[in-house]
C-alpha positions in Angstrom: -28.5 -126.4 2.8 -29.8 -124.5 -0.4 -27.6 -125.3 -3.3 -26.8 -122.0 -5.1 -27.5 -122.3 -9.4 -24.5 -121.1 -11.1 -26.6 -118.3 -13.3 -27.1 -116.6 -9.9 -23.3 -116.6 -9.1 -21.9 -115.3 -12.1 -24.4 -112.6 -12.1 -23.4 -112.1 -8.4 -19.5 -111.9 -9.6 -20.2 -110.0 -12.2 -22.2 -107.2 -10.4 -19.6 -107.1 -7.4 -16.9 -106.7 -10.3 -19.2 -103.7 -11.4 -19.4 -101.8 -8.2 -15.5 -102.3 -7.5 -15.1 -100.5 -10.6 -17.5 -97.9 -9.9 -15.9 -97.5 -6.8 -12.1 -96.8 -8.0 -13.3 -94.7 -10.5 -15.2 -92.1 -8.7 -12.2 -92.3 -5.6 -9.6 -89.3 -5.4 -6.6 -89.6 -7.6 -3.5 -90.4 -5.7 -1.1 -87.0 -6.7 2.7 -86.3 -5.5 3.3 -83.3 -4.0 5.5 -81.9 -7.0 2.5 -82.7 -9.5 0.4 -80.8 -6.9 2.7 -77.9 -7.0 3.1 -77.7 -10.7 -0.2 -77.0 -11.1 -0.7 -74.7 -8.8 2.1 -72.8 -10.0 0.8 -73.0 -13.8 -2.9 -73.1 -12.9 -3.0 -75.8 -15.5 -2.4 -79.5 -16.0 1.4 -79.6 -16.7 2.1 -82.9 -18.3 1.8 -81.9 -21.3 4.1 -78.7 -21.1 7.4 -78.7 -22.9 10.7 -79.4 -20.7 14.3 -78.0 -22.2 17.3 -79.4 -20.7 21.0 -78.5 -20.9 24.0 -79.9 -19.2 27.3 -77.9 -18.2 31.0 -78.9 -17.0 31.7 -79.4 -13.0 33.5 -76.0 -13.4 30.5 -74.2 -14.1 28.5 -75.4 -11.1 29.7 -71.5 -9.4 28.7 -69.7 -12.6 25.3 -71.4 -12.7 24.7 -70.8 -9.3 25.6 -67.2 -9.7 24.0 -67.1 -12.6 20.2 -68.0 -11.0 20.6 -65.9 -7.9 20.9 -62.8 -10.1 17.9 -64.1 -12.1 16.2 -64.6 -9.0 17.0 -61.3 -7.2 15.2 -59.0 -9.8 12.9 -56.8 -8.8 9.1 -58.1 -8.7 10.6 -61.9 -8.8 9.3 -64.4 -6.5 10.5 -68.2 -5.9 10.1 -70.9 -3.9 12.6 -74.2 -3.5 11.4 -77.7 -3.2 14.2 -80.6 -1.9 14.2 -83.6 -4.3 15.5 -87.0 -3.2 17.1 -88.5 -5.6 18.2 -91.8 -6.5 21.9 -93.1 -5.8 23.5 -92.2 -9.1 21.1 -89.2 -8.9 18.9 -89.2 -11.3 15.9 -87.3 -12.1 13.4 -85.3 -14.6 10.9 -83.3 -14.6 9.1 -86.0 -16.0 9.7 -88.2 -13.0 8.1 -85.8 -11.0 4.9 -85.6 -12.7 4.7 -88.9 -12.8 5.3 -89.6 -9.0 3.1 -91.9 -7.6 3.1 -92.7 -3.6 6.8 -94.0 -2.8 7.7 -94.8 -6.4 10.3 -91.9 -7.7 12.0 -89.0 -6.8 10.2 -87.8 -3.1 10.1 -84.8 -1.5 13.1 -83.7 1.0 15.8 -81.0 2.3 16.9 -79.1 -0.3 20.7 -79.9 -1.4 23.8 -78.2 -1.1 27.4 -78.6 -1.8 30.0 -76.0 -0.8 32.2 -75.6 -3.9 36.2 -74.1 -2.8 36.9 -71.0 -4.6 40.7 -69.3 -4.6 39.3 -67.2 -1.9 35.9 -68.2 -0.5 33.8 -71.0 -0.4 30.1 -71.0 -2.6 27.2 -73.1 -1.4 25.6 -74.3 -4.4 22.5 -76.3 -5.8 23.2 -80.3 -5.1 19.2 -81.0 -5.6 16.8 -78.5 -5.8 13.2 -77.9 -8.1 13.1 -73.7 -8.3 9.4 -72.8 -8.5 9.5 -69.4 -9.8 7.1 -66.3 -10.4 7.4 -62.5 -11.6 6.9 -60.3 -14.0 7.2 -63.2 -17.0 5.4 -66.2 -17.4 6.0 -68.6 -14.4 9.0 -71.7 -14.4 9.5 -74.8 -13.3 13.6 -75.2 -12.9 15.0 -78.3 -11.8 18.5 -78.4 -11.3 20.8 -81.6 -10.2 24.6 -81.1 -9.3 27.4 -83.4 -10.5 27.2 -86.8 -8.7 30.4 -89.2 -8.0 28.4 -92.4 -8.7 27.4 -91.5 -12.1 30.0 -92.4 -15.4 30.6 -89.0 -16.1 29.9 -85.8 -13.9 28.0 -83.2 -15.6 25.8 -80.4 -14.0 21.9 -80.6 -15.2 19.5 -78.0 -15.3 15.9 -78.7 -17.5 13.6 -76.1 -17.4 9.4 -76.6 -18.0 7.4 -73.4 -19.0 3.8 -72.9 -21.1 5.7 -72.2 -24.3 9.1 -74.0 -25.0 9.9 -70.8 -26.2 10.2 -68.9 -22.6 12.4 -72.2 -21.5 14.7 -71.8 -24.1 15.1 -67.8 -23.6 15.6 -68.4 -19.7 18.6 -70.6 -20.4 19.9 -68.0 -23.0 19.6 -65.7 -20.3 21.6 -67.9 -17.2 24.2 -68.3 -20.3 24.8 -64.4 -20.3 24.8 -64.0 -16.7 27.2 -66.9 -16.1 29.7 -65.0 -18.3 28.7 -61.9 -16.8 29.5 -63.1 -13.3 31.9 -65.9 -14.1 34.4 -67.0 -10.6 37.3 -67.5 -13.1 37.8 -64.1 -14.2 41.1 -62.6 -13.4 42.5 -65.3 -11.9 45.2 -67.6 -12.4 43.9 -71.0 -13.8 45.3 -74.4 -15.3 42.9 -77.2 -15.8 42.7 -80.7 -15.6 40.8 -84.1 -15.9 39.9 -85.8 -12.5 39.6 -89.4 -11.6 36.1 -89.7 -13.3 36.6 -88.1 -16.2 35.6 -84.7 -15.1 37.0 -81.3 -16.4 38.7 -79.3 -13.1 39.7 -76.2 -12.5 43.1 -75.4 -10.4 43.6 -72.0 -9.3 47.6 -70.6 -8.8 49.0 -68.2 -6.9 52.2 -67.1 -8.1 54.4 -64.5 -6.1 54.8 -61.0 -7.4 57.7 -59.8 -9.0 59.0 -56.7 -9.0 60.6 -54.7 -12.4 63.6 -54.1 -10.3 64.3 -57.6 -10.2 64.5 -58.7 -13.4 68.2 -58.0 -15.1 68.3 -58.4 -18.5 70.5 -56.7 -21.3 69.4 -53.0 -21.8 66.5 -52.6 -24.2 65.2 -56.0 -24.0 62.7 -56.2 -21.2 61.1 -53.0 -22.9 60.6 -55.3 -26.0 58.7 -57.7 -24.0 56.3 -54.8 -22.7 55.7 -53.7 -26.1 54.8 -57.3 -27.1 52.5 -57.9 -23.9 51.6 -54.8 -21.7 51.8 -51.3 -24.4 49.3 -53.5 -26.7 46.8 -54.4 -23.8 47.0 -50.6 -22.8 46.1 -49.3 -26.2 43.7 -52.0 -26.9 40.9 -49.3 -27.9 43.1 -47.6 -30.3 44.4 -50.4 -31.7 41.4 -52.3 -32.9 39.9 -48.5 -33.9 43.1 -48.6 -36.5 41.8 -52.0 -37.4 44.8 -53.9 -36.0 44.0 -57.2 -34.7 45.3 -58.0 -30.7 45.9 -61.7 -30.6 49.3 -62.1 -30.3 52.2 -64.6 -29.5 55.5 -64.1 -27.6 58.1 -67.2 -27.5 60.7 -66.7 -24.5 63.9 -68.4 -25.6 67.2 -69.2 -24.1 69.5 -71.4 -21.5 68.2 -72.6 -18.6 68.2 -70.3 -15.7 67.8 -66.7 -17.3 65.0 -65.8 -16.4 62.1 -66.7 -18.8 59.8 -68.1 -16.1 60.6 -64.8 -14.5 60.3 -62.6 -17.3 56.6 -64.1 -17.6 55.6 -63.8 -14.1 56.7 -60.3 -14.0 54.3 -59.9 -17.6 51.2 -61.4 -15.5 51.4 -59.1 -12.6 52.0 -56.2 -14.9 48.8 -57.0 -16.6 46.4 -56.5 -13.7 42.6 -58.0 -14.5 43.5 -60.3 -17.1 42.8 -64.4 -16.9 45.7 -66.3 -17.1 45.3 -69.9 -18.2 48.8 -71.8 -17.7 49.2 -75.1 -19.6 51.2 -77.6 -17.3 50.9 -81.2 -16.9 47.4 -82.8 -17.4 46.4 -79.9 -19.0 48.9 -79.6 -22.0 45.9 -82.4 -23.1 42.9 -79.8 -23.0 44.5 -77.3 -25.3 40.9 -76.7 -27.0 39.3 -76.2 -23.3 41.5 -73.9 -22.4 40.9 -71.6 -25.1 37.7 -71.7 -25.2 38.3 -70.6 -21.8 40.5 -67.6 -22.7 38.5 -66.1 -25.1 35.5 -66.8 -23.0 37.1 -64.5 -20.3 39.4 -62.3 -22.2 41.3 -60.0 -21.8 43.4 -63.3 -21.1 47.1 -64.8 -21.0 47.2 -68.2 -22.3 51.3 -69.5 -21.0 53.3 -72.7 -22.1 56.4 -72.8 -20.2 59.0 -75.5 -21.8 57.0 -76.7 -24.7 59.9 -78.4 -26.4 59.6 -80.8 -23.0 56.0 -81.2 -23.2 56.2 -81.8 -26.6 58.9 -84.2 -26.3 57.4 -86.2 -23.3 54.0 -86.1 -24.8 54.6 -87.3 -28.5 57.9 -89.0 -28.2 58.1 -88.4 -31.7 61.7 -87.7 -33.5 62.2 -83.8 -33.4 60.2 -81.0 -35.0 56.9 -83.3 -34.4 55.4 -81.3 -31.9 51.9 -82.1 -31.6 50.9 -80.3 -28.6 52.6 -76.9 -30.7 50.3 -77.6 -33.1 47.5 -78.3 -31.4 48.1 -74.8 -29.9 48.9 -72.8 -33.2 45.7 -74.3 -35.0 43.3 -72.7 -31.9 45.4 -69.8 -32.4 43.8 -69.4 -35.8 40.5 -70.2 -34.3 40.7 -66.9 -32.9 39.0 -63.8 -34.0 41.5 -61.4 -35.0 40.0 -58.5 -32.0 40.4 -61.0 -29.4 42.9 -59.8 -26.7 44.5 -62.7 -25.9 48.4 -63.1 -25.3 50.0 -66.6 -26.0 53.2 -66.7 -24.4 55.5 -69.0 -24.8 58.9 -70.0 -23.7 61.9 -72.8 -24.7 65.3 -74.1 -24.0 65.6 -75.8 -27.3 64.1 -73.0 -29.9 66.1 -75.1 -32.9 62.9 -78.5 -31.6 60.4 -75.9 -31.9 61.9 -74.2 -35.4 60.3 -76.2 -37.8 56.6 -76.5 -36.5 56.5 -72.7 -36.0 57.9 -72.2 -39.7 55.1 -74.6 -40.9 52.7 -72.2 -38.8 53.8 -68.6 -39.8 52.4 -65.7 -38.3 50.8 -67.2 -34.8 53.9 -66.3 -32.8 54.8 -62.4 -34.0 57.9 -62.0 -31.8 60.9 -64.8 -30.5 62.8 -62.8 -27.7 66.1 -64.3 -26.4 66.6 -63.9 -22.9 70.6 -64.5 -22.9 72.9 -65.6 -20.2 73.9 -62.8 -18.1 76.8 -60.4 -19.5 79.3 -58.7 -17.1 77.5 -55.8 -16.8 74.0 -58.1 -15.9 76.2 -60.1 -13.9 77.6 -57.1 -11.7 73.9 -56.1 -11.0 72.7 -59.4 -9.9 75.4 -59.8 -7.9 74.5 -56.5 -6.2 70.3 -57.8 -6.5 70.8 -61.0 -4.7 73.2 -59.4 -2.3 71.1 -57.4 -0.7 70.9 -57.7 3.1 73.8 -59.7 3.5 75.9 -56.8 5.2 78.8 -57.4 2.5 81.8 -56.4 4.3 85.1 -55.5 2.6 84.1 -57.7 -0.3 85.0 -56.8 -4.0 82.2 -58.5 -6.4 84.6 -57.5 -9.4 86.5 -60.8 -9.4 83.4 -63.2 -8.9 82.0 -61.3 -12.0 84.6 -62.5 -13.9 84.8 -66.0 -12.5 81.0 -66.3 -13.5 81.2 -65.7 -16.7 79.0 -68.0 -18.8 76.3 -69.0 -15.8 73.1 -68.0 -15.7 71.2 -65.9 -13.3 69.9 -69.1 -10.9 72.9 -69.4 -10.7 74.4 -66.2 -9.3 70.9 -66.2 -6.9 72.4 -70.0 -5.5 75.6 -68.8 -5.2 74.8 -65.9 -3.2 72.4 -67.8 -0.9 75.1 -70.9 -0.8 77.8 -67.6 0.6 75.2 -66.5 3.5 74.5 -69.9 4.2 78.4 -70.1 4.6 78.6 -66.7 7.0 75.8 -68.4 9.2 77.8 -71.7 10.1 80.5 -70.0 11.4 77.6 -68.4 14.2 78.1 -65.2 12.9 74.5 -62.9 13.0 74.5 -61.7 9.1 73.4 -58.5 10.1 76.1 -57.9 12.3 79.3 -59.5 10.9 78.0 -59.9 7.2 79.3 -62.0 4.1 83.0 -61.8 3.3 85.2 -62.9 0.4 85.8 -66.0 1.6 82.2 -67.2 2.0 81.7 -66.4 -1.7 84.5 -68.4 -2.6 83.6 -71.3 -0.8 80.4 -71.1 -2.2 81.3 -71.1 -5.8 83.9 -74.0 -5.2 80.9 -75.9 -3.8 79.1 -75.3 -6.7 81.7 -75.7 -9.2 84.2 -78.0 -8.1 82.0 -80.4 -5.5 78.7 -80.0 -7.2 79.6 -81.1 -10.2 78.5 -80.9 -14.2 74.9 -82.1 -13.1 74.8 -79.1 -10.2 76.3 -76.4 -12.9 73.5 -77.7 -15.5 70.6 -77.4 -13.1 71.9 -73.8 -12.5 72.0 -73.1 -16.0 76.1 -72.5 -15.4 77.9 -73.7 -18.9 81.4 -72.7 -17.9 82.8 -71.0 -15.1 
């Protein structure tokens, strides 16, 4: 057998080395489908295009949604959605897709949605989705990526690739307009709150209508609350053309059980069309969000039932050092003096709230006491809350007097207690009806056998 010299096989190596090279170079350029499609839809090489990016809160997943399909829906406007796979804490970029390479990256799939509850119907929205879109402006790449449980913090993400950074950065100016344009909130009755991961949330509340009729308070004073509330919403034009500013505060103040929470119920019904953000629980911490909020989607009620609790609980501070007041009063002077917003807000203990609202004058314009029921409001709840019961040869005149002091819960209990009475005996209501006797057993099981805890509940200081 020839033995081979080694000058022949390096030159051999080095020429086979040669024509690999050859060979790669001149072979077609592996090219994901989403680079593919980029270009086509540019008609030029895209990596080198600018991408603009912004993020928005879980609650505005609806909004942005909204907010695209009206984009998308104008005249001359053509689009085209690609389904991206992304990876389990779902990530991806624009720049991930240019730079896909066979199974490496985000991949091709069914486009993403996830049904998003609204107070009254349900909105499929973008999950995972790349928006390929054409018209009468200069074509877009949009990528847009819903919140996903898996990552630290849920956020919404929406990067946008054009020719000129320019036309990115005006199309996101644009879905910023329509999403307050056509945002799901407005009107409605909202509180929010911070989920498990650290997520803001939206709750929506449906609280029952309440009718003028049945709210009894002293003569004069529930007209002072409309005044406050209602007559300065219905001259809003005139108002701010006399250069008066219609931001406003209202504190509700009295015993327990005479109708604040009513008072304010009755308010937000009367004022049809307004967003009401209520500040309970979880959300007495995202004071700033929910203003932001308000004047977002104002006209707007913002309500804080039992702040001298909230504060209390929240701080446990000695009294008078009501943070979450605060808090609330400085983002009332955050707002613009034309912004219709109401702030109402209501108290058992006015003397915990005195000194923070003193160290804050002008933020709350009017304090309102809704009293315990006199006689006269007494006589007229008693005749309110017995309607329906078929009262038979029964004088109220003596149970108005033997209620003096107690609120109007209290009264509505008693009364409910009485018929509750009527129906052990078997007796149909309708037919036989509620009699003295029923009444009287009622108070005495509210008085005498329920206690000082029972009266307090009820708002009932003597009886």
């Amino acid at each position: 057998m020839a033995e081979t010299t080694p000058g022949l096989s390096t030159e051999f190596a080095a020429s086979f080395k040669a024509f690999l090279d050859q060979a790669v170079a001149q072979a077609p350029e592996k090219t994901g489908l989403f680079l593919e499609r980029l270009r086509g839809l540019f008609g030029a090489e895209p990596i080198s295009f600018p991408v603009v990016g912004e993020h928005f809160e879980v609650p505005d997943h609806p909004n942005l949604q909204r907010a695209i399909d009206s984009y998308l829906s104008e005249a001359g406007r053509k689009h085209e959605i690609l389904g991206v796979t992304v990876d389990p804490y779902g990530r991806a970029s624009l720049a991930d897709l240019l730079g896909q390479r066979g199974e490496q990256g985000p991949q091709p799939g069914p486009v993403e949605y996830a049904n998003v509850a609204l107070e009254d119907e349900v909105l499929p929205c973008m999950q995972s989705g790349l928006y390929l879109i054409t018209g009468p402006d200069e074509p877009l790449a949009v990528l847009m990526r819903g919140p996903n449980e898996a990552g630290f913090r849920m956020k919404v993400h929406v990067e946008v690739m054009a020719a000129r950074r320019e036309a990115a950065e005006a199309f996101l100016s644009d879905l910023r307009r329509r999403m307050r344009e056509r945002n799901v909130y407005r009107g409605r009755v909202l509180s929010l709150f911070v989920d498990d991961m650290r997520s803001l949330r939206v709750n929506f509340h449906r609280l029952g209508t309440v009718d003028r009729t049945a709210i009894i308070l002293p003569e004069g004073l529930l007209e002072r609350v409309e005044r406050q509330t209602m007559r300065f919403s219905a001259h809003a034009d005139r108002l701010r053309a006399m250069g008066r500013h219609m931001k406003r505060g209202l504190l509700l103040y009295g015993p327990p059980g005479t109708g604040k929470t009513l008072v304010t119920r009755y308010v937000i019904n009367a004022m049809q069309g307004r967003t009401v953000l209520l500040l309970t629980g979880g959300g007495m911490g995202l004071i700033p969000q929910s203003c932001a909020l308000a004047r977002a989607l104002q006209p707007a009620t913002v309500v804080l039932e039992d702040v001298d609790l909230v504060a209390e609980e929240r701080t446990r501070q000695r009294q008078g050092c009501n943070a979450v007041l605060f808090e609330l009063l400085n983002e009332m002077d955050g707002l613009e003096d034309d912004a219709d917003i109401v702030f109402i807000l209501t108290t058992n203990r006015p003397d915990i709230l005195e000194p923070a609202l003193a160290s804050r004058p002008g933020r709350v314009d009017q304090a309102i006491e809704i009293p315990a029921p006199d006689a006269s409001c007494r006589r007229r709840l008693f005749e309110l809350y017995g309607r329906g019961m078929g009262l038979r040869d029964t004088s109220t005149e003596p149970f108005v007097r033997r209620t003096e002091g107690v609120s109007a819960a209290f009264i509505r209990e008693l009364m409910r207690r009485a018929a509750l009475f009527a129906a052990d005996e078997g007796a149909q209501i309708a037919q036989i009806g509620v009699e003295d006797r029923h009444i009287d057993q009622a108070l005495h099981e509210l008085v005498v056998q329920g206690g000082e805890l029972t009266k307090s509940l009820l708002g009932a200081k003597a009886t």
